[in-house]
N, C-alpha and C positions, 0 to 999 in steps of 0.2 A: 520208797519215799524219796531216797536219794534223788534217783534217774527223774522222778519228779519235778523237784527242784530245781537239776541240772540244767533240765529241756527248759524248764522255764526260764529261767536267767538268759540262756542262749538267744531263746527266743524274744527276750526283750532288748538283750545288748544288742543284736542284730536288728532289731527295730530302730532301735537309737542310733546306728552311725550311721541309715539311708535317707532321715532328714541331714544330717552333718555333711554328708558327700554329696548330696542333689546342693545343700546351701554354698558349699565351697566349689564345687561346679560353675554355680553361679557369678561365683566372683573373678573366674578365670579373665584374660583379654583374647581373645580372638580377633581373627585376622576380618573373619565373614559376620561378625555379629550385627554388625548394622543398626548398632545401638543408637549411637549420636551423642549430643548433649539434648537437653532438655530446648525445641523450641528448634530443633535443628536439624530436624531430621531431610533435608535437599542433601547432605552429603554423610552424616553419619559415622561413629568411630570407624575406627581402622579403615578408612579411607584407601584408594589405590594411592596417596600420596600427591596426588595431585593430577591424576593424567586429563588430558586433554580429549576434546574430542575427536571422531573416528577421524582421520585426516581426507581419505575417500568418500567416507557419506558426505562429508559437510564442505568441501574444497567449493569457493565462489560464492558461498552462501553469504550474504546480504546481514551484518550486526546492527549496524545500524547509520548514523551519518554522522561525518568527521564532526561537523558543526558543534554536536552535542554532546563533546569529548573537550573538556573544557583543557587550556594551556597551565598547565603544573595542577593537574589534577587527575580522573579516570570516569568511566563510568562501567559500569556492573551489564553483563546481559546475561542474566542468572536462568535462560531455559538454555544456551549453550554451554555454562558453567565458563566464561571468559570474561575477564575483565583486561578494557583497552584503555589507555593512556597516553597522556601526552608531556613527558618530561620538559620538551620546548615546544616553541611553536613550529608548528608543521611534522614533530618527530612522533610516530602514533608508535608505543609497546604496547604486546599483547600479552598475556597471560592466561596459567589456568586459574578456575577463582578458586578453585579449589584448596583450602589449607593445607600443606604439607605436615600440621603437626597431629589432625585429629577428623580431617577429613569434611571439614564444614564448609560449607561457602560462605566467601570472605562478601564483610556484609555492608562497606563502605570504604570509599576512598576520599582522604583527608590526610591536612596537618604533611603531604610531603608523602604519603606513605598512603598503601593497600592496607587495609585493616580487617580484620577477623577480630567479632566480638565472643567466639567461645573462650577463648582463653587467652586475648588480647596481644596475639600477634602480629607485628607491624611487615609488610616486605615494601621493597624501593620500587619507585614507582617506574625508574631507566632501567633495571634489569632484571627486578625480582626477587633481590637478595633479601633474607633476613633483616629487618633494622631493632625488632624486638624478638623475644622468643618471647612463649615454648618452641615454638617453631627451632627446625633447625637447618633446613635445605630451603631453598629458593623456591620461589615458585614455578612451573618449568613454563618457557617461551611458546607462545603458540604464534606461528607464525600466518600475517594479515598483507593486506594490500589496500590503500585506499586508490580509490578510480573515480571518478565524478562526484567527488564530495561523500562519496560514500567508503564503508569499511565494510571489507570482504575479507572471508576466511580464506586463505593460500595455501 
């Protein structure tokens, strides 16, 4: 009757700690999980940080026209993941849109500042720097060219 017993408990303690380990599994952060925030899944947690597109596939590709890059503002081209800018008139910065703090795409630019509404990150619109966190790196440079009124990737 012991060994009964025995096997039995075993057999239940061991049932009990493979929801406990599948649940805390679950709560790990990974690198690859591709989670996101809710409502945001274009970049997703754990993010590459920010990276830019391929510089070879996309070199001369057409974003769109300087016109509509307003002066102390940005505008978003969210299927390249870049956001360009214009801190003064005629000076166009380019960026990843990418969040550096959680991997989203940054969802407006305003108020002076790139903004990301997952967790209300601000970066500078002349070089990309942090102006709010969580964030805590820049956003990295992608480098453009405007030609005929237009902005091309470089």
């Amino acid at each position: 009757m012991t060994d009964h017993l025995t096997s039995r408990r075993t057999v239940l303690a061991a049932a009990g700690t493979v929801p406990l380990a599948t649940a805390l599994a679950g709560c790990g952060d990974s690198e690859d999980s591709g989670g996101g925030d809710a409502g945001s899944d274009t970049g997703g947690e754990g993010g590459d940080g920010g990276k830019s597109p391929d510089a070879e596939e996309s070199k001369g590709q057409e974003l769109g026209k300087a016109a509509d890059v307003p002066e102390g503002g940005g505008k978003i081209f969210e299927s390249e993941k870049v956001v360009v800018t214009q801190p003064s008139a005629g000076e166009y910065k380019a960026f990843s849109a990418v969040c550096t703090h959680k991997g989203c795409v940054v969802t407006s630019v305003g108020d002076g500042a790139v903004n990301c509404a997952c967790h209300g990150s601000k970066f500078d619109l002349a070089d990309g720097s942090v102006k709010a966190g969580p964030a805590t790196k820049a956003l990295p440079e992608v480098n453009v060219t405007v030609e005929g009124g237009s902005i091309k990737l470089a």
